[in-house]
C-alpha positions in Angstrom: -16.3 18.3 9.0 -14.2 15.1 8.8 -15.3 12.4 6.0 -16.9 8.9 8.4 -15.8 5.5 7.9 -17.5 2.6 8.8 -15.3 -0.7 8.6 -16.3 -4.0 8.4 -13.8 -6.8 9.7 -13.9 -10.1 12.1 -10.6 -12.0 12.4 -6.9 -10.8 13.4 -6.0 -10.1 9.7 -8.5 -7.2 10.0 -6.8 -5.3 12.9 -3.7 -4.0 11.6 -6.1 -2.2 9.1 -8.1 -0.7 11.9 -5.2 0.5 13.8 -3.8 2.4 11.0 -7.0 4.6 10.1 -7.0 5.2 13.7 -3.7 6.2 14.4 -3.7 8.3 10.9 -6.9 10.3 12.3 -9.8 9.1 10.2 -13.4 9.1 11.7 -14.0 5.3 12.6 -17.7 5.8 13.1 -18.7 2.7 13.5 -17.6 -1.1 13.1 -19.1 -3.7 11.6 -18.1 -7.4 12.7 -19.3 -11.0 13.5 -21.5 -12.0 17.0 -19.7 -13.2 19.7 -19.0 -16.7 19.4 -18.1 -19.8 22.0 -14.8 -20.5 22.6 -12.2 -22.4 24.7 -13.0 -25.5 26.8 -15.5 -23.1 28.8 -17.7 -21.8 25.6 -17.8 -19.0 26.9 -18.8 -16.4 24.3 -15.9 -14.4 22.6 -15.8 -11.5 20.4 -14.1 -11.0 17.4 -10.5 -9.3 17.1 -12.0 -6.6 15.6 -14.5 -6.1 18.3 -12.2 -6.0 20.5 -10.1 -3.5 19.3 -12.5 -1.4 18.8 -14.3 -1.5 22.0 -10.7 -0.9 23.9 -10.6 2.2 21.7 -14.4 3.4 22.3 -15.3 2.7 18.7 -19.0 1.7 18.6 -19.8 -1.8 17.4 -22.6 -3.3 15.2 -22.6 -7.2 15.2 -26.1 -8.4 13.0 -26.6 -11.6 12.5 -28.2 -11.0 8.5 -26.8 -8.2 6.7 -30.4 -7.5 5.3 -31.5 -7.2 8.6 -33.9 -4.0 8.2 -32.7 -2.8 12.1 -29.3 -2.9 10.9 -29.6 -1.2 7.3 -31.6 1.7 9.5 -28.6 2.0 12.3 -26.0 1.3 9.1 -27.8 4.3 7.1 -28.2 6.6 10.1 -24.4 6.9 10.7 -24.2 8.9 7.4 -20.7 7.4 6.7 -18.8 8.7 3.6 -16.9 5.3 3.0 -17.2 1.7 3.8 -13.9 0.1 4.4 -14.3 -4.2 4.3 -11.3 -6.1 5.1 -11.6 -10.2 5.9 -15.7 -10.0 6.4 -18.5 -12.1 4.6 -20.4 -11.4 1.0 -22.2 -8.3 1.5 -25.4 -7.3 -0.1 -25.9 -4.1 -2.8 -28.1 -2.9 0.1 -25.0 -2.2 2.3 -22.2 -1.9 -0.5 -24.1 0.8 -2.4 -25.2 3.1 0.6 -21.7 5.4 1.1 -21.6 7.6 -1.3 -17.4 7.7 -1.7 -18.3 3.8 -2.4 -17.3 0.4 -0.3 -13.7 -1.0 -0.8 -12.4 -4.4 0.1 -8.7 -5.2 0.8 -8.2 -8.5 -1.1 -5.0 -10.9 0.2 -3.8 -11.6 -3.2 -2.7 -10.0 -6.7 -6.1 -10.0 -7.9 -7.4 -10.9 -10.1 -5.4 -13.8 -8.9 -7.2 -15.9 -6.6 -10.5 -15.2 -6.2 -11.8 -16.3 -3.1 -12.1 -17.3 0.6 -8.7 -18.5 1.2 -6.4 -16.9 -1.6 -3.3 -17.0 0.8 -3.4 -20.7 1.7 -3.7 -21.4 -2.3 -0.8 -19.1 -3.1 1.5 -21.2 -0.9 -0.1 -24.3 -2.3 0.4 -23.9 -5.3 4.2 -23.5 -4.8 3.9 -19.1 -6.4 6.8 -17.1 -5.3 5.2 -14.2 -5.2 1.3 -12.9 -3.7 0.3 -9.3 -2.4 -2.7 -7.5 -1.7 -5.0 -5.5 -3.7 -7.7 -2.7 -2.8 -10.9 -3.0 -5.2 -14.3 -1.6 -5.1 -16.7 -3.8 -4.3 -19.4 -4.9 -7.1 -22.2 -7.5 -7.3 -20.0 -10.8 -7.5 -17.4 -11.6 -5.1 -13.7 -10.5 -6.0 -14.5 -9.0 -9.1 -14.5 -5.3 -9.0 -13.1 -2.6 -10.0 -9.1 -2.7 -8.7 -7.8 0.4 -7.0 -4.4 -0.5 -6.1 -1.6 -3.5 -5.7 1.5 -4.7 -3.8 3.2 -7.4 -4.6 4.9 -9.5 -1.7 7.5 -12.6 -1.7 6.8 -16.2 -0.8 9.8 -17.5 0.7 10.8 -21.5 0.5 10.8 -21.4 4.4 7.3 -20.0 4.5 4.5 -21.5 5.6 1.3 -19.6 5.2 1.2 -18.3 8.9 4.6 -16.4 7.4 3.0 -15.0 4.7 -0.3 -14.2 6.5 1.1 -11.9 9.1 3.6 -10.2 5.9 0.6 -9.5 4.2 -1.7 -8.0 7.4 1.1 -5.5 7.5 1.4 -4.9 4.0 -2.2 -4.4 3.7 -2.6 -2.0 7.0 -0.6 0.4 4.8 -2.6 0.2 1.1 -5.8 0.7 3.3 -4.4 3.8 4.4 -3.3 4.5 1.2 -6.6 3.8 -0.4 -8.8 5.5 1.8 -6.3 9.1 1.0 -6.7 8.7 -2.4 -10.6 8.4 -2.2 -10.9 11.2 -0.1 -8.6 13.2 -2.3 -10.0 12.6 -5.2 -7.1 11.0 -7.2 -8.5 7.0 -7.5 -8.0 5.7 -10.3 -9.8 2.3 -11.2 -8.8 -0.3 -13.2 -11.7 -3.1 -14.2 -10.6 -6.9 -13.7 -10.9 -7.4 -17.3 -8.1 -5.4 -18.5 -5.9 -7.6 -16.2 -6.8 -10.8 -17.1 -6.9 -9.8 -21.2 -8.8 -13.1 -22.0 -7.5 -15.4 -19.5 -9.2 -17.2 -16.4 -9.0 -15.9 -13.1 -7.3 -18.2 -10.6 -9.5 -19.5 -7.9 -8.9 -19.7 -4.2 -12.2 -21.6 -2.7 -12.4 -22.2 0.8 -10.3 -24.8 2.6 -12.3 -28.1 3.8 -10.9 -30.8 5.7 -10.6 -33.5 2.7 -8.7 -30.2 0.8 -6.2 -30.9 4.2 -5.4 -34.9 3.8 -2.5 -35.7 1.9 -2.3 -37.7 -1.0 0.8 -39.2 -0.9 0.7 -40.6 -4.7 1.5 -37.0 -5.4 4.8 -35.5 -5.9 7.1 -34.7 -2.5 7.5 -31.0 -3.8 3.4 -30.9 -4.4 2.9 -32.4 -0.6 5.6 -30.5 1.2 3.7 -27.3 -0.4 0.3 -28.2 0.6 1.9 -28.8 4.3 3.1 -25.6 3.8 0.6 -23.9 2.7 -2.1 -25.4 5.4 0.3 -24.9 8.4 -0.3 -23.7 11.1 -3.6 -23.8 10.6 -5.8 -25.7 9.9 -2.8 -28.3 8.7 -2.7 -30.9 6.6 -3.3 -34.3 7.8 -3.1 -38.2 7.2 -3.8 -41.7 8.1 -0.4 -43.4 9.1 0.7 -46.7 10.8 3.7 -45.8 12.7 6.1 -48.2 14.3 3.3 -51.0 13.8 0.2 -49.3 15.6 -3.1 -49.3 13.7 -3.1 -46.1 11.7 -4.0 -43.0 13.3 -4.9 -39.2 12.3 -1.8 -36.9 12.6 -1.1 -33.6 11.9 2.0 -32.5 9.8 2.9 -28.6 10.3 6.4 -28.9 8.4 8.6 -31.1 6.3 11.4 -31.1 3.9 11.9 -32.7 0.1 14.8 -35.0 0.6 17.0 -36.6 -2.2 16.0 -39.9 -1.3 14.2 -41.9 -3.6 11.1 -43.5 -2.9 11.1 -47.2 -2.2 7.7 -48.3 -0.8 4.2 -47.8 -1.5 3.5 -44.1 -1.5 2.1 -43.2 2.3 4.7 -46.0 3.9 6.5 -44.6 7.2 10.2 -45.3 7.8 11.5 -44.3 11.3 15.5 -44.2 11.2 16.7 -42.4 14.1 15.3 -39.1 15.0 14.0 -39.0 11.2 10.4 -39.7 9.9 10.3 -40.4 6.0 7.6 -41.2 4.1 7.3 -42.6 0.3 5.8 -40.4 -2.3 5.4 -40.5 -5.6 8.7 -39.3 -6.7 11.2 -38.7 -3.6 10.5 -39.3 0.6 9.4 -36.4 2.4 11.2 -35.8 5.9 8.3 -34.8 8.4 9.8 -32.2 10.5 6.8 -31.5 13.2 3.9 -33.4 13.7 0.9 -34.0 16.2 -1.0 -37.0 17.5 -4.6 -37.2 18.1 -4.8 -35.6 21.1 -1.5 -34.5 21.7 0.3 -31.0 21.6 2.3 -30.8 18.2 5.9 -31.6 18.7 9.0 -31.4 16.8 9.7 -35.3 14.8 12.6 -36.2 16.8 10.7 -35.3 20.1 7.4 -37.4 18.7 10.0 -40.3 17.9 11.1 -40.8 21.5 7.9 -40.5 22.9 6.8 -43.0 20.8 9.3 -45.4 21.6 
């Protein structure tokens, strides 16, 4: 009799994941993801990636709205799953992590114990690293902090924005799922406890993105605001006040930019249009704005904006 798996996912990130168990063979006995939620100009209610996947492959679907919910921890207990697979879902209670008895893994999008937290690949990108990955770790009672099954490292490029490094990384971690879930049901984990890693230091945290983390400071290095830009882009991107071609300032979105050799010589946050170019003063060097979006306007490359603007 086949070992059962009960996954827990919501967004897109999650459904690379899915796919693989199912096209390896492994019991998907049930998944666990998010209510349906408005969406569009309509609101009309929409279901999660995950649920969607996994009603187009007649995989039954569990969607509570509390976690503790005793109807829930009944259905939950009476598929007698083996493992619990968790890949981009909420903090889950002992109540649910602790009922398989193979235990509950969580697919982590970072080199933990690096970046701990709700948005570890926006930070990564950021924070100007080279270098992320994902990890598979068994989950515990705080978030992020258990035991660490296994690790692959992945590059940040200079060109990436985190969009890049998202979709590298929901590939990467479709194949450590698989991965991890053989190894459990062989036999052969290993664990490794956070601690050992981090051999006295502090782990790096990765909290969740708000929209005052997305405004830029342009007082800041060009470097520091190109990677913030960078790392926010395309979504939910990072965002200022500016005062273009002598309108009142507005709110626009910047998706991409480039560090150019040009000094600053304003105030940091003055615009300069010359040409097709939009530069604006930072702290050390301008910053070339490569695609931006006006309130209430499609994003569009710079030189595009420019002429529309004119």
């Amino acid at each position: 009799m086949s070992k059962k798996i009960v996954f827990f996912g919501t967004p897109e990130f999650a459904v690379p994941s899915l796919d693989a168990l199912v096209s390896e063979g492994f019991d998907i006995a049930a998944v666990v993801t998010a209510t349906d939620k408005p969406a569009g100009r309509g609101h009309a209610m929409t279901p999660s990636a995950v649920k969607k996947y996994a009603m187009d492959h007649g995989i039954p679907v569990l969607q509570p709205e509390k976690l503790r919910d005793p109807e829930f921890i009944t259905a939950l207990r009476g598929i007698g799953a083996d493992l619990f697979v968790v890949i981009a879902f909420r903090m889950m209670p002992e109540v649910v992590w602790s009922m398989p008895p193979l235990g509950t893994f969580n697919l982590h999008a970072s080199l933990l114990p690096k970046y701990r937290g709700a948005a570890p690949i926006n930070w990564a990108v950021i924070n100007g690293d080279t270098e992320t990955g994902v990890t598979t770790f068994f989950l515990n009672h705080d978030i992020d902090t258990g035991d660490i099954i296994d690790r692959v490292s992945a590059p940040i490029h200079p060109t990436d924005c985190v969009g890049d490094v998202h979709d590298r990384l929901m590939e990467l971690g479709a194949r450590l799922t698989v991965d991890t879930v053989r190894k459990i049901f062989d036999g052969t984990v290993e664990r490794q406890p956070q601690s050992v890693l981090l051999a006295g230091m502090e782990p790096t945290p990765a909290p969740k993105i708000f929209r005052e983390t997305c405004r830029i400071n342009w007082n800041r290095p060009a470097d520091d605001i190109h990677n913030l830009i960078r790392g926010l882009s395309p979504y939910p991107a990072a965002w200022s006040l500016l005062s273009l071609d002598g309108e009142d300032p507005k709110s626009y979105k910047i998706f991409s930019s480039e560090v150019t050799a040009d000094p600053s010589v304003s105030q940091p946050g003055t615009a300069h249009i010359d040409g097709d170019r939009l530069l604006i003063d930072t702290a050390t060097t301008r910053l070339a704005i490569l695609s931006i979006q006006a309130p209430g306007k499609r994003r569009m490359s710079t030189p595009d904006f420019l002429r529309g603007l004119r």
